[in-house]
DRENNUKOL-450827 format. One record per residue (C-alpha): residue number from 1; z, y, x. Coordinates in steps of 0.001 Angstrom, whole numbers, always signed. Each point is the difference from the previous one (the first is absolute). Last residue first. Example, Ala and Ser with C-alpha at 12.3 -4.5 7.8 and 13.67 -1.06 7.14 Angstrom:
REM DRENNUKOL-450827
[2,[+7140,-1060,+13670]] [1,[+660,-3440,-1370]] 
This chain:
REM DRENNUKOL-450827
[311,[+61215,+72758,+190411]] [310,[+31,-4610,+173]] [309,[-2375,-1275,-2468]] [308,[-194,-1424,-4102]] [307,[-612,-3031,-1422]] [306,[+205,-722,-3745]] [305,[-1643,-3061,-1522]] [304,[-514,+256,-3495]] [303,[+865,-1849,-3187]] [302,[+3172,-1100,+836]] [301,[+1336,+2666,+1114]] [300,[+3717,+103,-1416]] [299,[-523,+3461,-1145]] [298,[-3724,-820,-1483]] [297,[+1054,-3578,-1680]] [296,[+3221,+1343,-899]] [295,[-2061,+2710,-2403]] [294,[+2142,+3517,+401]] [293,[+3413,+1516,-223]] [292,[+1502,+502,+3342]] [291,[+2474,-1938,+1948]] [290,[-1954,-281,+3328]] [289,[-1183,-3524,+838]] [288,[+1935,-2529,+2238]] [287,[-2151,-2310,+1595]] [286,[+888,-3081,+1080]] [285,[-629,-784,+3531]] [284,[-2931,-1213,+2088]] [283,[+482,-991,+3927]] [282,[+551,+1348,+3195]] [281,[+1076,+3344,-1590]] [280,[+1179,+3367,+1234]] [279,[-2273,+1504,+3015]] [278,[-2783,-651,-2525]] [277,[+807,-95,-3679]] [276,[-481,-2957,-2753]] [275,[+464,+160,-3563]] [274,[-160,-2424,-2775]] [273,[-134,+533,-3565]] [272,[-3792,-1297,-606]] [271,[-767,+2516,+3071]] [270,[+975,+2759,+2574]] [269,[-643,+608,+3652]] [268,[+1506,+2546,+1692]] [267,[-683,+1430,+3657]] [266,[-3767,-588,+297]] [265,[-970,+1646,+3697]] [264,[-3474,-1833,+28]] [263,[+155,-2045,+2990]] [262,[+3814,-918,-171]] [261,[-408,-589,-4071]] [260,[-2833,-2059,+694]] [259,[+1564,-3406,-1085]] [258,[+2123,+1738,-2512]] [257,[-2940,+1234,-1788]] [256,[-1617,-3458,+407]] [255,[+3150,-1172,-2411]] [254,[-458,+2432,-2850]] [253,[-3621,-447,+408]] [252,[+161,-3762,-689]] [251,[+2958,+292,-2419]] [250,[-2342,+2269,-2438]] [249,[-2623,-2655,-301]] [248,[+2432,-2383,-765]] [247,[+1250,+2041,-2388]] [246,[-2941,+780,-1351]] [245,[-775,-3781,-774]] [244,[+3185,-681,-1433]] [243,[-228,+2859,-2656]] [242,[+1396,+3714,-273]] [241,[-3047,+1824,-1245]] [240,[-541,+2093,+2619]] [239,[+36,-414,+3485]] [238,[+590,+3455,+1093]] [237,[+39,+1158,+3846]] [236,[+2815,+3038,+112]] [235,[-758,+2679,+3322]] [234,[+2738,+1791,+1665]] [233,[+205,+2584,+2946]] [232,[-1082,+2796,-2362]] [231,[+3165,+2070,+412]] [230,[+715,-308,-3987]] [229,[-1333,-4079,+363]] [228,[+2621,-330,+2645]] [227,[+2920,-30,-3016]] [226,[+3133,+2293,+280]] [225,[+342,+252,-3466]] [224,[-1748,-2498,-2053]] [223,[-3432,+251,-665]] [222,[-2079,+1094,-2923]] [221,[-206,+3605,+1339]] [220,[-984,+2094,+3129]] [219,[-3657,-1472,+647]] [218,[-1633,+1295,+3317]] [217,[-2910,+2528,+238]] [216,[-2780,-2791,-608]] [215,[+2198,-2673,-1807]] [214,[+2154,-2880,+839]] [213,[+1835,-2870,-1456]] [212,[-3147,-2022,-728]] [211,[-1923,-2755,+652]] [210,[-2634,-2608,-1625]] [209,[-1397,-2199,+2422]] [208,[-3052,+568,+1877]] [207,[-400,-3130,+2588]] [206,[+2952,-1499,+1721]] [205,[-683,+219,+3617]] [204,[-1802,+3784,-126]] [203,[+1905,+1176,-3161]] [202,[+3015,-1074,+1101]] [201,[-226,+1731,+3392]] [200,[-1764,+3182,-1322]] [199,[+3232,+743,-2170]] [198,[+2377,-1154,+3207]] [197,[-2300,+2495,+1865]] [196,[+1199,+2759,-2796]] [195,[+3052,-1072,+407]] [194,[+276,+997,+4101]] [193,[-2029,+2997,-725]] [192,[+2551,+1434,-2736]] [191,[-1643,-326,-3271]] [190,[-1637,+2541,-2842]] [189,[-3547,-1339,+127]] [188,[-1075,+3006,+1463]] [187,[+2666,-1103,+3408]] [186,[+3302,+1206,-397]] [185,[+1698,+1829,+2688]] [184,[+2938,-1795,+1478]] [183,[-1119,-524,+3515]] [182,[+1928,-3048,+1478]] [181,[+3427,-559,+860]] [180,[+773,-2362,+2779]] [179,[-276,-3895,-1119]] [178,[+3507,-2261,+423]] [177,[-84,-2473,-2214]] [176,[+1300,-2671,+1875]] [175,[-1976,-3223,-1790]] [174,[+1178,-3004,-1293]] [173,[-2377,-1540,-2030]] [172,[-917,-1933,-3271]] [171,[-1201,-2740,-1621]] [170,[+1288,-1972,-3184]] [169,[+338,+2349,-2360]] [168,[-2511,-1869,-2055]] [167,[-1662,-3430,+1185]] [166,[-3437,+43,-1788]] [165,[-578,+3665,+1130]] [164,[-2934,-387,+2192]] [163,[+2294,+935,+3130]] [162,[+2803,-2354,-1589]] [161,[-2168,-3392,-412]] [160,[-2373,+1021,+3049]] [159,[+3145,+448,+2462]] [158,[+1470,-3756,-1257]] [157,[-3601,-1778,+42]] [156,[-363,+1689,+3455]] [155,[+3251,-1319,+1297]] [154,[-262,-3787,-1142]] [153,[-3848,+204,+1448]] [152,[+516,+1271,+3337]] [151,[+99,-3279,+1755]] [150,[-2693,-1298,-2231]] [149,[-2360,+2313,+2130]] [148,[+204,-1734,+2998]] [147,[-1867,-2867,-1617]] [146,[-3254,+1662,+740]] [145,[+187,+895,+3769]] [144,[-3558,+974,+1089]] [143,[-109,+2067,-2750]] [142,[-2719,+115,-2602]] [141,[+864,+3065,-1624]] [140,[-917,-399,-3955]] [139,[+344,-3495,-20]] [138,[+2458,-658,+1984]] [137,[+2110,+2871,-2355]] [136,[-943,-2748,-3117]] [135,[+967,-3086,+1945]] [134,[+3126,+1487,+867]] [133,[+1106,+1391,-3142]] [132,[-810,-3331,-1851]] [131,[-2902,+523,-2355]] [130,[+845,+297,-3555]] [129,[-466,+4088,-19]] [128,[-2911,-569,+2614]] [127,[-2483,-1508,-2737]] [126,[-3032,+1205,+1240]] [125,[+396,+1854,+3449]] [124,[-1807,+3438,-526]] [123,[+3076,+1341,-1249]] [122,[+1749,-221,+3847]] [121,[-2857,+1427,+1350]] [120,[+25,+3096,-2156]] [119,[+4120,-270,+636]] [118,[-575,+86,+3666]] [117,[-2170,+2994,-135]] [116,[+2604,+2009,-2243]] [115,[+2486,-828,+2327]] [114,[-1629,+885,+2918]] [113,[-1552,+3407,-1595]] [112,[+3797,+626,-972]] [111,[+1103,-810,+3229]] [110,[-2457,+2101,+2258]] [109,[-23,-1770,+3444]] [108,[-2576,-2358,-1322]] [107,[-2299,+3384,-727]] [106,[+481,+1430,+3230]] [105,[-2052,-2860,+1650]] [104,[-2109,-349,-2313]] [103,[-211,-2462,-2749]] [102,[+629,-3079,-1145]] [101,[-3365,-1393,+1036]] [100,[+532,-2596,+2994]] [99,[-109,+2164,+2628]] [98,[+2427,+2829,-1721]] [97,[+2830,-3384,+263]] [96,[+2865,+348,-2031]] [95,[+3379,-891,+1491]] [94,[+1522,+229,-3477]] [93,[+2443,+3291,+402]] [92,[-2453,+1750,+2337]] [91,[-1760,-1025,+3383]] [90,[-1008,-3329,+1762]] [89,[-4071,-193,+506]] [88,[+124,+3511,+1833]] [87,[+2217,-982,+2756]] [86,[+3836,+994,-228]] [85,[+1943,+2715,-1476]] [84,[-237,+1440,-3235]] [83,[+1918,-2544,-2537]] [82,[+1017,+1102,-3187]] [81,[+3267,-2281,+101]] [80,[+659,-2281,-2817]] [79,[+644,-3085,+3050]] [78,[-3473,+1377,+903]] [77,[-1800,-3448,-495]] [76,[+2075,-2226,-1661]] [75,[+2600,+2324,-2071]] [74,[-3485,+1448,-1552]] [73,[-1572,-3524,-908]] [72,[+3423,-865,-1850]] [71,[-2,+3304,-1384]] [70,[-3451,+127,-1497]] [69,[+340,-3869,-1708]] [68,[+3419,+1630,-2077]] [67,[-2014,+2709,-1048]] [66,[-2365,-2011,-856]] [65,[+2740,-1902,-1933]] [64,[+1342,+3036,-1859]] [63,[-3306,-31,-2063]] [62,[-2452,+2765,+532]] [61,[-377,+3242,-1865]] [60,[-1698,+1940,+2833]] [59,[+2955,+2148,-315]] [58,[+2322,-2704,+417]] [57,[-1343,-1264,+2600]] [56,[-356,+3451,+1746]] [55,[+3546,-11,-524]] [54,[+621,-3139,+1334]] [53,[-1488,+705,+3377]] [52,[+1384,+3447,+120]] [51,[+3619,-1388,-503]] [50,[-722,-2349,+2699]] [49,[-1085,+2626,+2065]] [48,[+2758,+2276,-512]] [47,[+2699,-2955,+549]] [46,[-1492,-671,+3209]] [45,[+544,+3225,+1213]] [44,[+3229,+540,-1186]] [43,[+1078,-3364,+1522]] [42,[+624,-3026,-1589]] [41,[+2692,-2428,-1542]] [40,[-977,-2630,-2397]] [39,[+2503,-1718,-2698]] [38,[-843,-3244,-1626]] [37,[+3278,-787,-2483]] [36,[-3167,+517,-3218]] [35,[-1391,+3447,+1582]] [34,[+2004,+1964,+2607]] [33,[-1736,+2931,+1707]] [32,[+1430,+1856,+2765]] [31,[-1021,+3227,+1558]] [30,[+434,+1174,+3539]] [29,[+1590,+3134,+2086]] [28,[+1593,-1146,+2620]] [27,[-2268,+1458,+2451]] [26,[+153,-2593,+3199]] [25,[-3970,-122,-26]] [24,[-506,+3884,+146]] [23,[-824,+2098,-3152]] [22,[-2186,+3269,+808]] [21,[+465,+2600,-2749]] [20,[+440,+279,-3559]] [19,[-3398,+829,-1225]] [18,[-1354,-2930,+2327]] [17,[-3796,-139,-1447]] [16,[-2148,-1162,-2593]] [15,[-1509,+2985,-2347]] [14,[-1395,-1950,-2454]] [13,[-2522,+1978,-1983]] [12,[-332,+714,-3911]] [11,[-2595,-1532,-3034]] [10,[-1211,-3351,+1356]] [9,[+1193,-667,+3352]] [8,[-144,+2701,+2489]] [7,[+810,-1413,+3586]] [6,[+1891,+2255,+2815]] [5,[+1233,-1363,+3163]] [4,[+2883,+250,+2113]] [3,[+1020,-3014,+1945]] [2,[+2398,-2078,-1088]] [1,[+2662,-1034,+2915]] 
């Protein structure tokens, strides 16, 4: 189980917690990702931190195979578990050690600090893109079982391709959906609580990209009818203009968003025509946009991610 810890990276903080409640080991929730006939089935938790581990990779604007090198070392040592049991030189989702300089003890327990601490060692490595995955993560973590970690390469190639947004629509989770209401005031920034910790989510793995779909006061236009922008419980991400690399880009959050979807209450997720909603969907569908006059690239969403939260 993740503890609960709070990190501020860059501009926002990371609230990391269990927003939808304790999840037991015969849960059936669990997300799937199939990349190239490989297909990888994990838990909620494990899909949040693999999602965070990529994101952070994306955000730090590294290649898809560090990524790749992170998981492999992650599925080793905490089987992509934040670990908080044990003696003081085996804790968090890489086993890091606060005697030998990775931190303290709460620090290694923190997965974005872990992540972003593994990736600083990771880049330190010359050449690690064309090193093989396990001589690279050796490198960085020096475990007494270095070939172990070629036993996790097939899968974390296949969860870094769609979690970085190389492989699109290719990950996603079956979740129940079942959050109690929250408060419905809007916050000053004219969200619901629940979306306005998605907003501080994004911002906090993903860095400050542009958003909108919300105003102090709460927007009443520019939406169809019906929409969760109107109650405040939606927030679009734009990646604007329309080319290969932004879509990537947008794929990467479109797919970590359903990977925390249980933590952070996300009930729809929307992007490059495809939809996905918890309680509904173990997989991506076609979307079906609302017959209205307007740009197709807007209606059918394919230059903005759209996620919005359960009332």
């Amino acid at each position: 189980m993740l503890v609960t810890v709070a990190a501020v990276v860059g501009a926002g903080a990371l609230v990391w917690g269990l927003a939808g409640g304790v999840r037991w080991p015969w849960s059936e929730e669990q997300c799937t990702v199939t990349v190239n006939g490989h297909t990888v089935e994990l838990s909620v938790e494990q899909a949040e931190n693999a999602a965070l581990i990529s994101g952070i990779a994306v955000r730090r604007g590294l290649p898809a195979r560090a990524a790749s090198i992170a998981l492999a070392t992650a599925y080793q040592e905490s089987d992509l578990r934040n670990i908080d049991y044990g003696d003081r030189d085996s804790l968090g989702l890489f086993q890091q050690r606060p005697s030998q300089g990775w931190g303290s003890e709460q620090q290694v327990q923190d997965p974005v600090y872990a992540t972003n601490a593994f990736y600083d060692a990771l880049e330190d490595v010359d050449g690690f893109e064309d090193l093989e995955i396990t001589v690279a993560a050796q490198t960085v973590q020096r475990s007494g079982f270095p070939d172990a970690y070629a036993d996790h390469e097939d899968d974390a190639r296949a969860l870094a391709s769609a979690l970085t947004g190389q492989s699109q629509a290719a990950f996603a989770c079956d979740v129940a959906g079942d959050h109690d209401e929250a408060d419905p005031d809007l916050t000053p920034a004219g969200l619901t609580e629940r979306a306005d910790a998605v907003r501080a989510d994004i911002r906090s793995v993903f860095g400050r990209l542009p958003l909108g779909g919300f105003a102090p006061g709460g927007v009443s236009t520019g939406h169809m009818e019906g929409s969760a922008h109107y109650d405040g419980r939606a927030v679009d991400v734009f990646f604007r203009p329309i080319t290969d690399e932004n879509r990537t880009r947008g794929w990467a959050l479109a797919q970590y968003l359903v990977a925390h979807a249980d933590r952070l209450a996300v009930r729809t997720v929307i992007y490059d025509d495809r939809i996905w909603v918890a309680g509904r969907d173990d997989s991506w569908r076609d979307y079906d946009p609302p017959s209205r006059s307007g740009d197709p690239a807007i209606l059918e969403h394919r230059d903005h991610v759209h996620v919005d939260v359960f009332e």
